[in-house]
Every structure is written in C-alpha cells, then in structure tokens.
C-alpha positions in Angstrom: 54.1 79.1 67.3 55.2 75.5 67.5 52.7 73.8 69.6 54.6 71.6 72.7 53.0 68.2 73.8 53.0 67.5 77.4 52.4 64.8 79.6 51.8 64.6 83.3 52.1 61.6 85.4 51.3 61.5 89.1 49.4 59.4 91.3 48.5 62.7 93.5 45.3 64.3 91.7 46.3 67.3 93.2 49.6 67.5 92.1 48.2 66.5 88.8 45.8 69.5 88.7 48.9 72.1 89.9 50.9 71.3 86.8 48.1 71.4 84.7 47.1 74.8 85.2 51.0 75.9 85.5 50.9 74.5 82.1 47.9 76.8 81.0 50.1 80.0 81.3 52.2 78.6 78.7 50.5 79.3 75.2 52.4 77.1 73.2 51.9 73.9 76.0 49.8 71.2 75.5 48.7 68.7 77.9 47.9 65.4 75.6 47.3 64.0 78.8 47.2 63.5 82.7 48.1 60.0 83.5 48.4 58.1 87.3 50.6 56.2 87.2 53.4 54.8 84.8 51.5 52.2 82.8 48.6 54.7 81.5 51.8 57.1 80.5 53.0 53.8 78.5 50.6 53.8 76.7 50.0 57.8 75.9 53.5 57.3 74.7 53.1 54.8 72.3 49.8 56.7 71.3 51.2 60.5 70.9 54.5 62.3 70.2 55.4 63.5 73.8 57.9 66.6 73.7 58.0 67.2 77.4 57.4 64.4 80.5 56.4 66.1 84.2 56.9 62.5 86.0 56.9 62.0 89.5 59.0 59.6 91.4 57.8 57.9 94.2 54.4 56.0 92.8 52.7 53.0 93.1 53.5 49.7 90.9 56.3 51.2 88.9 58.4 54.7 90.2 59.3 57.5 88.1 63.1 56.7 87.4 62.2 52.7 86.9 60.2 53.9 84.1 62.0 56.4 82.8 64.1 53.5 82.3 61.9 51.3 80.0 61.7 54.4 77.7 63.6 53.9 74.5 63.1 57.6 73.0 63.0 59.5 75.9 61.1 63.1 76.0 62.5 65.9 78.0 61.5 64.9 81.3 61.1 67.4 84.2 60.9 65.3 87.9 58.0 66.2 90.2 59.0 64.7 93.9 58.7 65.3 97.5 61.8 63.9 97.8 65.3 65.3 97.2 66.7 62.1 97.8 66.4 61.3 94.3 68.4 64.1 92.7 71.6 62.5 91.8 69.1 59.3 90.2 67.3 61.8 87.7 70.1 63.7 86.6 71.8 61.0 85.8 69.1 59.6 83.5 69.4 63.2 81.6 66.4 64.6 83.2 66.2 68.2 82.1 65.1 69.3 85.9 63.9 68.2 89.2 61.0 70.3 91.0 60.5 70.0 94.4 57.2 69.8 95.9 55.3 72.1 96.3 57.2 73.7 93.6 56.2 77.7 92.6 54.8 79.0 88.8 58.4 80.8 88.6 60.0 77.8 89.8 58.4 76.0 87.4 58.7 78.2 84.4 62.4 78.1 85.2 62.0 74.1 84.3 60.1 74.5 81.5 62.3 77.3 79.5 65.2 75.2 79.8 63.4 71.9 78.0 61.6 74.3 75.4 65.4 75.2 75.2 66.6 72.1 74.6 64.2 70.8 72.2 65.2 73.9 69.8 68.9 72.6 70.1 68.3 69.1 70.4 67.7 68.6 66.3 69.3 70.1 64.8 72.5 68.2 66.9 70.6 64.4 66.1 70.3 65.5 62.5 73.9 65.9 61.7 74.8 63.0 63.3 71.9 60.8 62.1 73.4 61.9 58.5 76.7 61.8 59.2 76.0 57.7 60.9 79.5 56.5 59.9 81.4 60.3 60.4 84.2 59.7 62.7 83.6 63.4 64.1 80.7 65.3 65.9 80.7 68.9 66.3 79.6 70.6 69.7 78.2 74.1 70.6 79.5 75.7 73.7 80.5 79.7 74.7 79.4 80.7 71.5 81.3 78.3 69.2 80.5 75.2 67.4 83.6 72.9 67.1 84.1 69.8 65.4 85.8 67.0 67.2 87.0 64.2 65.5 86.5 61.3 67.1 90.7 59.9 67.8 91.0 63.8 68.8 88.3 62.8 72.2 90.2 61.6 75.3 87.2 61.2 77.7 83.9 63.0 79.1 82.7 63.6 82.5 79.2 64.1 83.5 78.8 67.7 85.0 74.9 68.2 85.7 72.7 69.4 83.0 76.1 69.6 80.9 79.0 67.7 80.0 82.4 68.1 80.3 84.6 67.0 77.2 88.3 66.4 77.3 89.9 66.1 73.9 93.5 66.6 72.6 93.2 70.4 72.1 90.3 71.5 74.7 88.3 71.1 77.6 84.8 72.0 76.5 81.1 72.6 78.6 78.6 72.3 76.4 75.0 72.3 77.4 74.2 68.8 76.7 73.6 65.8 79.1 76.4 62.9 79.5 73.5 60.4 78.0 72.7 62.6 75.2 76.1 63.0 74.5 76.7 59.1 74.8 74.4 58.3 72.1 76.6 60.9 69.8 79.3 58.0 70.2 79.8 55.3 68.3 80.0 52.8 71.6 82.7 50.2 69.6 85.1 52.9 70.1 83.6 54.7 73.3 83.1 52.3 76.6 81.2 54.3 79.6 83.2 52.7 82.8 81.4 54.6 85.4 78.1 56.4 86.0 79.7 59.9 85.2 83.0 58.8 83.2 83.1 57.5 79.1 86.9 56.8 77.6 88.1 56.7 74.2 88.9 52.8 74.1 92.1 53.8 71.7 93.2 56.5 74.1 94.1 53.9 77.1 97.4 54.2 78.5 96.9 51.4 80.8 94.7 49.9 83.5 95.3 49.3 87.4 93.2 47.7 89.8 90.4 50.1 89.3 91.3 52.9 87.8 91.7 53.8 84.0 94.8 55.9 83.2 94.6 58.5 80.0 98.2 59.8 80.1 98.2 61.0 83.3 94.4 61.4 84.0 93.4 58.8 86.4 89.4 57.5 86.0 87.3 55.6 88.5 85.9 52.0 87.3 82.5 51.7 88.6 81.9 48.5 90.0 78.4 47.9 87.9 80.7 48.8 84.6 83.8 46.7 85.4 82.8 43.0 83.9 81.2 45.1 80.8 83.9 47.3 80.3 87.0 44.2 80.5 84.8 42.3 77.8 84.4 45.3 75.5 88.5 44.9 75.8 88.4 41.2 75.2 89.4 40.7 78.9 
C-alpha cells in the first residue's frame, strides 16, 4: 500500500486535532506534520514530499489561498474554513475540495477519495507530457476514453469546477482535471488564459471587440486583470 503524506495547517488546535484523527482511519495516510500557520507549512514543504494539503483559510499573518499562491509545485490541497465565502477563490486555485467547518468523517472521506483519486491519475498525465515537452498534442481521459488532441485541433477551455470543459474542432470533452492543471498541459506561447475561467488558442482568433474574444462564433469574456497581458502576448 502506497503510503500518502499529509499535511495539516490551522491555527485552531482543535481543528488541528479533528483532522488528525479523521486522518488515522485512513491506513495508507500519513500526517508528516501539523503546522499553525502558513510559514511552519513552508518550511515542511521544502523539508518533505507533501501528497495531500488540509489548509485552512482565514489565519493569521498569511491566509490559506495567499499561500497557496507562493506554492510552485502544489499538492492536492483540500480547504478547511468556516467560511463559504471563499469557495469560488479555492476552486479556482485547483483545490481538490472545500470542507466546511465542522465538517463530518464521511464528509471528509468524501474529500479525501477524490485526491487519493487524483494523485493515481495525476502521473501518469505529467509523464507523457513531461516526455513529450515539444509534442504539439496531449491526450485526455474522459467517459471512458482517452483521446489525443492535437494542439491546432483545441479551440478553447472553460473552467467547470473540479473539471474542465474542452472545446476542440471535433468535440466538447469533460474530463476530470482542473482548468490550472490543464493550463500547465499548454504550451502558454500558443495558449493565452484571458479570464479566470476562459484559455483560447491564440491561432484560433477570429477577431477581437471591446471585450470580448470571438472563436467563430463563440463569444469569450476578457477579464479585466487579463486584458493588458493578454494584448501584449498579441503584440498589442
């Protein structure tokens, strides 16, 4: 059994000791350590290979998504907040769940199968594309099938959640994998992200007005934190 390294951060001892025991009923999950705040966490990650990350959001000094955000190789991070206010935030930094305090075992369980899920997927995904650096496709799992996508073939993807919703020439594929994860599939000369949930195929562009992208007929939003950054990717 492939053992699972965990790490909690919380500034709650309490909340600290939950998750800790939660963890117990998993034999494969171990807790590496139980850090309060983000700058301990720092440096158990620069110590120890972390699969799995149970971070909390609002703390002291430094919050949960701020540091998520200094991470360079991510884990598979599970959030752990008394607020739901901050749902939309951790999903869209490709956080595997968000658990509500006071979260149950089964609700927990439900978080921790789908990370122990994706870290079965996740390499063998990185290692074809790690391989294939200068490819010009990728291939994708979804409903059963693996397809490969060739790179000119990929109008644009949307980010749907814990998936991602890919819109190429022939199909409109779900698979399971985060928009971020899927970003860093991309070679980003060719793909420009232009919104928080939006990434075009630069030589797909029909044309551009005010602040929209048109695809043929498929009209994107511009976000307005993407706009300068995407006009000089275009040499605008």
């Amino acid at each position: 059994m492939t053992q699972i390294n965990c790490l909690i951060v919380d500034d709650e001892p309490i909340a600290r000791t939950i998750i800790q025991t939660y963890c117990s009923h998993f034999p494969n999950l171990t807790v590496v350590a139980s850090c309060g705040n983000a700058l301990e966490a720092k440096a158990v990650l620069q110590q120890h290979s972390i699969d799995i990350l149970f971070l909390d959001i609002n703390m002291p000094v430094l919050s949960g998504i701020s540091f998520l955000k200094t991470l360079r190789n991510q884990p598979q991070v599970i959030f752990t907040t008394a607020y739901k206010e901050y749902a939309l935030d951790a999903f869209d930094l490709a956080a595997v769940d968000y658990l509500l305090k006071p979260f149950s075992l089964e609700r927990f369980m439900v978080a921790v199968d789908k990370a122990l899920e994706r870290l079965q997927t996740s390499p063998a995904i990185t290692a074809d594309n790690t391989a294939a650096d200068k490819a010009d496709y990728l291939f994708l799992k979804t409903d059963g099938k693996i397809y490969k996508i060739f790179h000119d073939e990929l109008l644009y993807a949307e980010a749907n959640g814990n998936y991602t919703k890919v819109v190429t020439t022939q199909h409109t594929l779900l698979p399971g994998m985060t928009f971020s994860r899927f970003e860093e599939l991309l070679p980003s000369a060719l793909f420009l992200r232009i919104h928080r949930s939006f990434l075009v195929n630069k030589s797909k562009i029909t044309h551009i007005e005010g602040n929209r992208v048109f695809i043929h007929k498929t009209e994107i939003p511009i976000g307005s934190n993407y706009r300068d950054g995407f006009l000089k990717a275009l040499g605008l």
